[in-house]
N, CA, C and O atoms as CSV, one atom per row, in Angstrom:
chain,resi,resn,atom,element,x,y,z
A,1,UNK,N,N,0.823,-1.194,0.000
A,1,UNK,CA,C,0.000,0.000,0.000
A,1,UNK,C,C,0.870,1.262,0.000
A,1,UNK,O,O,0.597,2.163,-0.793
A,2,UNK,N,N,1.815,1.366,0.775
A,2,UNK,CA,C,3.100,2.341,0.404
A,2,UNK,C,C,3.207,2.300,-0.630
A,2,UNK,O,O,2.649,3.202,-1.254
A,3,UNK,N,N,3.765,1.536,-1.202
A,3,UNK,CA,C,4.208,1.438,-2.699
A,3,UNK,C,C,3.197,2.408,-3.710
A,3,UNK,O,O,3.564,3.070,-4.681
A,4,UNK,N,N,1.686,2.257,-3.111
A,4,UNK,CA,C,1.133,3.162,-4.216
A,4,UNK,C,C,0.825,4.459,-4.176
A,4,UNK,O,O,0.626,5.265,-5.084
A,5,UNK,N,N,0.803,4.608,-2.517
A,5,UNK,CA,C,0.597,6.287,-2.172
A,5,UNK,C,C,2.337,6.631,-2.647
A,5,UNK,O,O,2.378,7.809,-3.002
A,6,UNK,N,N,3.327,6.167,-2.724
A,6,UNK,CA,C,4.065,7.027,-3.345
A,6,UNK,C,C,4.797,6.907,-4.469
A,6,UNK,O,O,5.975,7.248,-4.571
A,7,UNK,N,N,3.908,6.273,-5.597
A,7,UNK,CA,C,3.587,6.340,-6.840
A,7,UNK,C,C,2.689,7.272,-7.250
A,7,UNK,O,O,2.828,7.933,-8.279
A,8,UNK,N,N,1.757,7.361,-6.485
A,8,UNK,CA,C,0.672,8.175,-6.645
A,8,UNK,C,C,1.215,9.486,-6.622
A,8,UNK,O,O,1.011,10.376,-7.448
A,9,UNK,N,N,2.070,9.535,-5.394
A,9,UNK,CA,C,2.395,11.478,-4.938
A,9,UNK,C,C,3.359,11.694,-5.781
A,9,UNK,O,O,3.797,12.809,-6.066
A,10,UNK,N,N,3.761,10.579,-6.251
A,10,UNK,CA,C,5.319,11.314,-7.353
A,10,UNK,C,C,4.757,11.941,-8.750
A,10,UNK,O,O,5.280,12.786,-9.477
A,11,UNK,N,N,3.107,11.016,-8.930
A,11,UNK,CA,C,2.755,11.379,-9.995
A,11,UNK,C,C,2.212,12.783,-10.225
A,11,UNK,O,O,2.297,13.459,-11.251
A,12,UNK,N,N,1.467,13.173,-8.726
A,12,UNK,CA,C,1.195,14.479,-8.469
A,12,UNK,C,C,1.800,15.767,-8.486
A,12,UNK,O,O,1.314,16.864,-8.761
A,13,UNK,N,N,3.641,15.235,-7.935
A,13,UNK,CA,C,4.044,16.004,-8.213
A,13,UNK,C,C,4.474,16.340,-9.586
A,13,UNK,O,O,4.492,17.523,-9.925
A,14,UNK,N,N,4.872,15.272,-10.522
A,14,UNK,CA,C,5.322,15.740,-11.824
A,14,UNK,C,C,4.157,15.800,-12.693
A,14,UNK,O,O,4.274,15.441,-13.865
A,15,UNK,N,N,3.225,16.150,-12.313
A,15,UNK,CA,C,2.034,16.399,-13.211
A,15,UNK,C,C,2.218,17.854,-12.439
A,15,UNK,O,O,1.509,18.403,-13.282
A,16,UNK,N,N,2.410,18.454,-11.951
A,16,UNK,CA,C,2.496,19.868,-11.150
A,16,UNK,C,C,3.547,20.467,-11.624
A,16,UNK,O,O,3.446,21.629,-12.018
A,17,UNK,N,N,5.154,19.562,-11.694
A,17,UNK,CA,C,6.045,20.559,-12.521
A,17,UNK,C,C,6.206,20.591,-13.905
A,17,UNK,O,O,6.848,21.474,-14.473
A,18,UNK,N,N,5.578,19.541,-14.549
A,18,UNK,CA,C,6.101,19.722,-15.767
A,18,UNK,C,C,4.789,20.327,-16.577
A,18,UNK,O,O,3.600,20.117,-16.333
A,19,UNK,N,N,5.458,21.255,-17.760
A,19,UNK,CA,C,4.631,21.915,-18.682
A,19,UNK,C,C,3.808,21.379,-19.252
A,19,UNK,O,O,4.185,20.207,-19.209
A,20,UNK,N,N,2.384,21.415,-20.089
A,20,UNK,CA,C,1.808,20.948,-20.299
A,20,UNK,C,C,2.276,21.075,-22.145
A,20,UNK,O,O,2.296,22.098,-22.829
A,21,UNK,N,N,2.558,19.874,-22.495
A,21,UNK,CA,C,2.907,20.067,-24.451
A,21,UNK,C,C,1.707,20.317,-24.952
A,21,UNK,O,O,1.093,19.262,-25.107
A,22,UNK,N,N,1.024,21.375,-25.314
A,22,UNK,CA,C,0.081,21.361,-26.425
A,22,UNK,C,C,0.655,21.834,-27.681
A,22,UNK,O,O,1.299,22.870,-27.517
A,23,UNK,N,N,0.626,21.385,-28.941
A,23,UNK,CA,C,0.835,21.749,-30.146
A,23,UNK,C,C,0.493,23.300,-30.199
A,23,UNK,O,O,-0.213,23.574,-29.229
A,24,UNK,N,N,0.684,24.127,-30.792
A,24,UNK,CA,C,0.777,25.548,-31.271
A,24,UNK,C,C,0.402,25.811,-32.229
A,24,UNK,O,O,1.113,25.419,-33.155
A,25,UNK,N,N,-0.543,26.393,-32.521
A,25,UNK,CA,C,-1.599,26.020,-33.989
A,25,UNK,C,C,-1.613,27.758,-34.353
A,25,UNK,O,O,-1.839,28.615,-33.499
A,26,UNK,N,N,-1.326,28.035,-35.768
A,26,UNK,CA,C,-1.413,29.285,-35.972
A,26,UNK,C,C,-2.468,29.552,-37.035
A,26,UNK,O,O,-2.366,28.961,-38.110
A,27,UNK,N,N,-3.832,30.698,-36.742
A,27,UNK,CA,C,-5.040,30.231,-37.484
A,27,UNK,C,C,-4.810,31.675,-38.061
A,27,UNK,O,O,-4.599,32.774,-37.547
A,28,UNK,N,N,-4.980,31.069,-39.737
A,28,UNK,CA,C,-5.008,31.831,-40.449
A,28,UNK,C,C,-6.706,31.932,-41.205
A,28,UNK,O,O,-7.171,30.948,-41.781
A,29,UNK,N,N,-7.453,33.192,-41.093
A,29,UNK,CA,C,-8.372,33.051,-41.603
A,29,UNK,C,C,-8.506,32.998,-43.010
A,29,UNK,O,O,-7.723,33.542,-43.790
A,30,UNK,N,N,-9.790,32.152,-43.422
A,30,UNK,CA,C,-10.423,31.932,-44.947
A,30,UNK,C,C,-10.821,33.039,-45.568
A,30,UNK,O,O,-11.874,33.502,-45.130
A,31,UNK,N,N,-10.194,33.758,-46.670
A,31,UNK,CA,C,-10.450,34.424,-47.654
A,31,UNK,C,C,-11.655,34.174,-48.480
A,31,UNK,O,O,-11.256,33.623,-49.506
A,32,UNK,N,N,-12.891,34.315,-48.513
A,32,UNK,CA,C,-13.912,34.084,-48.787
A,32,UNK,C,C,-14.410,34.529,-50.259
A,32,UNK,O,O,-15.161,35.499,-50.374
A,33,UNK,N,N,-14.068,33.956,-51.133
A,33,UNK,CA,C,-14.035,34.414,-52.572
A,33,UNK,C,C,-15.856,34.686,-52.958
A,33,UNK,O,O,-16.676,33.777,-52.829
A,34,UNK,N,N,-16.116,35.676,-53.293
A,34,UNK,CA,C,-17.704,36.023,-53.710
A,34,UNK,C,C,-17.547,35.472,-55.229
A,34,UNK,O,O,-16.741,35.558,-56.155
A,35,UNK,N,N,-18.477,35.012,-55.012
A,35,UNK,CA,C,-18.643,34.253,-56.869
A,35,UNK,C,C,-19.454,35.926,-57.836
A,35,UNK,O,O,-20.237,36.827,-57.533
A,36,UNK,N,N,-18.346,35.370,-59.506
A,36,UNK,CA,C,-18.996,36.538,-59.496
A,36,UNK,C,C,-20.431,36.480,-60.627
A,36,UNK,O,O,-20.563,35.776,-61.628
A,37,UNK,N,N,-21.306,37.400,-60.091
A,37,UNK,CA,C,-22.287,37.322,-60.804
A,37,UNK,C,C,-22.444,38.708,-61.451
A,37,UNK,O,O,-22.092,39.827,-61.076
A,38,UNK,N,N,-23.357,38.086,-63.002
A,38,UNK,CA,C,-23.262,39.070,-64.215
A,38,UNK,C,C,-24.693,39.349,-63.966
A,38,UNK,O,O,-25.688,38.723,-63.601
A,39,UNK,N,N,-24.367,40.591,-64.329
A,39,UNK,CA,C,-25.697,41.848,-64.490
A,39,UNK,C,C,-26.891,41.362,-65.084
A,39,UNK,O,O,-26.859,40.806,-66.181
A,40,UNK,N,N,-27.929,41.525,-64.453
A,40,UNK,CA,C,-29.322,40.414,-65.006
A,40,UNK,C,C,-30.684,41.879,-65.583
A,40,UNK,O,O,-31.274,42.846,-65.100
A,41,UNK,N,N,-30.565,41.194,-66.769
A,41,UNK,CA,C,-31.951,42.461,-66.985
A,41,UNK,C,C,-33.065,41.302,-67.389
A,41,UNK,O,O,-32.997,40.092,-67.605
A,42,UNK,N,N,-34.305,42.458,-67.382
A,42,UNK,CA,C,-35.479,41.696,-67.883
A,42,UNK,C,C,-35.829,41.314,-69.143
A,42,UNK,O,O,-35.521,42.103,-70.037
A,43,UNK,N,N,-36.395,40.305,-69.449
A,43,UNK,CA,C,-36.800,39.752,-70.776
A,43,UNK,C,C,-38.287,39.536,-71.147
A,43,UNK,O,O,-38.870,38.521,-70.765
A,44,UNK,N,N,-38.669,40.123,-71.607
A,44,UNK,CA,C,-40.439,39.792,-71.653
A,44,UNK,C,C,-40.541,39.403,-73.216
A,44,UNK,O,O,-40.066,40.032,-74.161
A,45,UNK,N,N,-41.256,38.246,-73.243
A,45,UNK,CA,C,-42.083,37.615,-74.618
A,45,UNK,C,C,-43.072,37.115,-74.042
A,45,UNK,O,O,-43.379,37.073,-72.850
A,46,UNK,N,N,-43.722,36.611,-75.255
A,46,UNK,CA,C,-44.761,35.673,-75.738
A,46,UNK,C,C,-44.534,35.026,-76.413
A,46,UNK,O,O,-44.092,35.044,-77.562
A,47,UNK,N,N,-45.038,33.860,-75.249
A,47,UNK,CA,C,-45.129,33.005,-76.059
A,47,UNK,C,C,-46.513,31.803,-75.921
A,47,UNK,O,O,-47.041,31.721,-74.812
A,48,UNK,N,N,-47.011,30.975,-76.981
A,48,UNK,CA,C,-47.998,29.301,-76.574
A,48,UNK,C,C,-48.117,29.544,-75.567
A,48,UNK,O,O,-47.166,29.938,-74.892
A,49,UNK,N,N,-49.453,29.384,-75.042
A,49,UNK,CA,C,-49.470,29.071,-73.682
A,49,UNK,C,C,-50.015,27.325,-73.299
A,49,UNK,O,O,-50.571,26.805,-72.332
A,50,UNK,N,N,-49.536,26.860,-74.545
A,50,UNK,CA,C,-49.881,25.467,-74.278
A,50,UNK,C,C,-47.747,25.305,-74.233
A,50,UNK,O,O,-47.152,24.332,-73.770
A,51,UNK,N,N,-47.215,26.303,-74.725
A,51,UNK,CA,C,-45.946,25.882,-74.558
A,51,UNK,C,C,-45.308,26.101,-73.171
A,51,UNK,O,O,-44.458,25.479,-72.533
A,52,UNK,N,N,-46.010,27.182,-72.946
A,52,UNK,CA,C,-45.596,27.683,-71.444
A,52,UNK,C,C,-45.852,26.425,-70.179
A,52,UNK,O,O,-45.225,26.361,-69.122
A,53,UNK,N,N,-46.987,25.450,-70.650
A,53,UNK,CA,C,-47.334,24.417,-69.794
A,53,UNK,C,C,-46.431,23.488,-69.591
A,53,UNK,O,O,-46.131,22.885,-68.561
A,54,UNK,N,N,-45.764,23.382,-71.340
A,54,UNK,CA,C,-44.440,22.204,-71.553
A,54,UNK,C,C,-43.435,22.663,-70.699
A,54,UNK,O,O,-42.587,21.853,-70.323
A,55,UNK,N,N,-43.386,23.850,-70.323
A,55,UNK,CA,C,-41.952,24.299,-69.861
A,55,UNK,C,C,-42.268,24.078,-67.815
A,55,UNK,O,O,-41.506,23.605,-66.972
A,56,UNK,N,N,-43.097,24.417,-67.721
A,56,UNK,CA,C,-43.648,24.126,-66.240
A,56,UNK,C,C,-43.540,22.882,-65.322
A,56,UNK,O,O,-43.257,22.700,-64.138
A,57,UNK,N,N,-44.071,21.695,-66.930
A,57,UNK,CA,C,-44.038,20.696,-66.354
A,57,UNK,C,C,-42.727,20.350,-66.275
A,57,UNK,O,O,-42.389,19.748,-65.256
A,58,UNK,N,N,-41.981,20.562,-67.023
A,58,UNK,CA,C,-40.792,20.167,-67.346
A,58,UNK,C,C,-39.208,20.845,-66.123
A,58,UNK,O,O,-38.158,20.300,-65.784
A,59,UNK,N,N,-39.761,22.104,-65.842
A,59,UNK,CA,C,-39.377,22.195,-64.807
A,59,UNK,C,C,-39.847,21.588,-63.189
A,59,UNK,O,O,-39.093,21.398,-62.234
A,60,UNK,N,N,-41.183,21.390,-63.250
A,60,UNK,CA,C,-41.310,20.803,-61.707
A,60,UNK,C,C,-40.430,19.103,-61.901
A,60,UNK,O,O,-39.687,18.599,-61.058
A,61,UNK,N,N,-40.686,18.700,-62.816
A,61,UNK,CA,C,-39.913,17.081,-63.006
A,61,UNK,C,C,-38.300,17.346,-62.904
A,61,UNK,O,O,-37.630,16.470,-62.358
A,62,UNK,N,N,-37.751,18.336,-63.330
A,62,UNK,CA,C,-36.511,18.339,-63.639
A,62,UNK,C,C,-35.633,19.097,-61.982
A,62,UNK,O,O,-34.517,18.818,-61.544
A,63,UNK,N,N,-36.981,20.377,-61.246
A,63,UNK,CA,C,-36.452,20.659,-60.277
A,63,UNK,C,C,-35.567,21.870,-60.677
A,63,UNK,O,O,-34.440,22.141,-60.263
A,64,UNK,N,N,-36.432,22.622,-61.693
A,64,UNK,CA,C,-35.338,23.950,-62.232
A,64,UNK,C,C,-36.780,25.034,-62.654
A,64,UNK,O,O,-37.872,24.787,-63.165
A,65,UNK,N,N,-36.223,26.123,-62.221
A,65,UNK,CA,C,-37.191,27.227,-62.090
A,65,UNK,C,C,-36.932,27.594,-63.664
A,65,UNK,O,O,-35.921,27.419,-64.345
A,66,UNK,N,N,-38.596,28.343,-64.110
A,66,UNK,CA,C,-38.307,28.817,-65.448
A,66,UNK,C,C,-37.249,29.694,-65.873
A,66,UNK,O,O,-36.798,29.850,-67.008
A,67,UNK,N,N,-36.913,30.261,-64.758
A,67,UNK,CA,C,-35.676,31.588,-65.017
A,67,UNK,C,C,-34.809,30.660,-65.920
A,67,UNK,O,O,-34.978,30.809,-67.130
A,68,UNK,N,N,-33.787,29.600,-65.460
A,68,UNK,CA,C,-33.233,28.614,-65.141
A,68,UNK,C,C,-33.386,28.127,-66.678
A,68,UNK,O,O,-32.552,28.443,-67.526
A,69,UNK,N,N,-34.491,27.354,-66.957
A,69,UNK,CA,C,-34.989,26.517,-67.957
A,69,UNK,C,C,-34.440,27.700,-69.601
A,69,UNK,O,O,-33.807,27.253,-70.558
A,70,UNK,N,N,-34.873,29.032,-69.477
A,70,UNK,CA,C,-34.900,29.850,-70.345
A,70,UNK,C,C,-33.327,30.142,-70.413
A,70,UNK,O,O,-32.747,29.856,-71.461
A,71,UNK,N,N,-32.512,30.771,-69.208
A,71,UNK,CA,C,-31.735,30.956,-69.966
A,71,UNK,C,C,-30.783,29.726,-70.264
A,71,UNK,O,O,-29.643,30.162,-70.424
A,72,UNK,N,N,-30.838,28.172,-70.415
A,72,UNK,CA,C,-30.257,27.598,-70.923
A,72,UNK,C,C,-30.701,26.976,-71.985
A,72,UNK,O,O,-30.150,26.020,-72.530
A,73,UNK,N,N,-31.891,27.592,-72.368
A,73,UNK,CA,C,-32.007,26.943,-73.834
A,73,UNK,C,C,-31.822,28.045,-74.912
A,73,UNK,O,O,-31.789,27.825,-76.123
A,74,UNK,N,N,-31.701,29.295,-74.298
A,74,UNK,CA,C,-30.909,30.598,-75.005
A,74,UNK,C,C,-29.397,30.390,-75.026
A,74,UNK,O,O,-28.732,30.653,-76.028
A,75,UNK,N,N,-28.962,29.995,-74.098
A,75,UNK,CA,C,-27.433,29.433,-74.123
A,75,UNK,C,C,-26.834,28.422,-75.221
A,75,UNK,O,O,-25.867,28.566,-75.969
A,76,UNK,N,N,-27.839,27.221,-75.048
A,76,UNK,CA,C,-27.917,26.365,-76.458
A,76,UNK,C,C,-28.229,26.998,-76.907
A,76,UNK,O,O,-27.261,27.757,-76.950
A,77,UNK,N,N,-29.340,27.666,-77.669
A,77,UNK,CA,C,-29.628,28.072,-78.883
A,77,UNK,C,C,-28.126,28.502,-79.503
A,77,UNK,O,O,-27.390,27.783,-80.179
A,78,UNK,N,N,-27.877,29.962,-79.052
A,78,UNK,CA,C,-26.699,30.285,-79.117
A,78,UNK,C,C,-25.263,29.532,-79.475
A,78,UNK,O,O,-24.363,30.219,-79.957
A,79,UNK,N,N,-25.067,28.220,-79.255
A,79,UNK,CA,C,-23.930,27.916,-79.195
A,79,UNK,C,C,-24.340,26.894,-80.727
A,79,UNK,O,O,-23.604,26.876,-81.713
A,80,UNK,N,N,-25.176,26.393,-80.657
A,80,UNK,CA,C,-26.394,25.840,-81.644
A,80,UNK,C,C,-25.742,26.603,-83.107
A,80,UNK,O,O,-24.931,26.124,-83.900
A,81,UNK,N,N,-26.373,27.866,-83.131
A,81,UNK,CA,C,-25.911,28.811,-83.937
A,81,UNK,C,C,-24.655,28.865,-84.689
A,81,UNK,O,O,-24.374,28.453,-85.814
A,82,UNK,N,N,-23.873,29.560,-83.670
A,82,UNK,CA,C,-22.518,29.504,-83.578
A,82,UNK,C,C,-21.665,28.576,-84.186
A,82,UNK,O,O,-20.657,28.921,-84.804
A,83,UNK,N,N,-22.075,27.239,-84.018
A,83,UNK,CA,C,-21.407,26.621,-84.306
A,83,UNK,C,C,-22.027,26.015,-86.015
A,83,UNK,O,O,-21.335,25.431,-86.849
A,84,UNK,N,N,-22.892,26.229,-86.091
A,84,UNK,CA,C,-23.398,26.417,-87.789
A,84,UNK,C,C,-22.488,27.429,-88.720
A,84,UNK,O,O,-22.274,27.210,-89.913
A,85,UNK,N,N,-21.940,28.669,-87.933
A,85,UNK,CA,C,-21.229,29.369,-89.231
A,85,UNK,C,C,-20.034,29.360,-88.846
A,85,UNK,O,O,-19.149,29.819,-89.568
């Protein structure tokens, strides 16, 4: 039983003198890059309104708002084009 009370107190004491090692961590903060976004104007047509239905449905199935739907089939169109001449 000696034996462990002064195992025990030796441990007390060198848990008392010696420093505690924690690693040293130097925090550099995240530079937070803003994505950049291009200037949006309005577009108004007409168009079918039996086409306007195709595009509705086609967005609730697909999970893409008409904004969305329009300008990527102006995007194709465009590249569509383009690549004809």
């Amino acid at each position: 039983m000696q034996d462990y009370k002064s195992k025990l107190g030796s441990l007390a004491d060198k848990l008392k003198n010696d420093q505690p090692k924690t690693p040293i961590q130097e925090v550099h903060p995240v530079k937070a890059t803003t994505p950049i976004k291009s200037v949006e104007v309005q577009l108004n047509t007409w168009i079918p309104k039996s086409l306007l239905k195709r595009i509705k449905a086609y967005g609730l199935e697909q999970d893409l708002s008409l904004k969305e739907i329009n300008i990527q089939a102006l995007e194709l169109f465009l590249e569509y084009e383009n690549k004809g001449k």
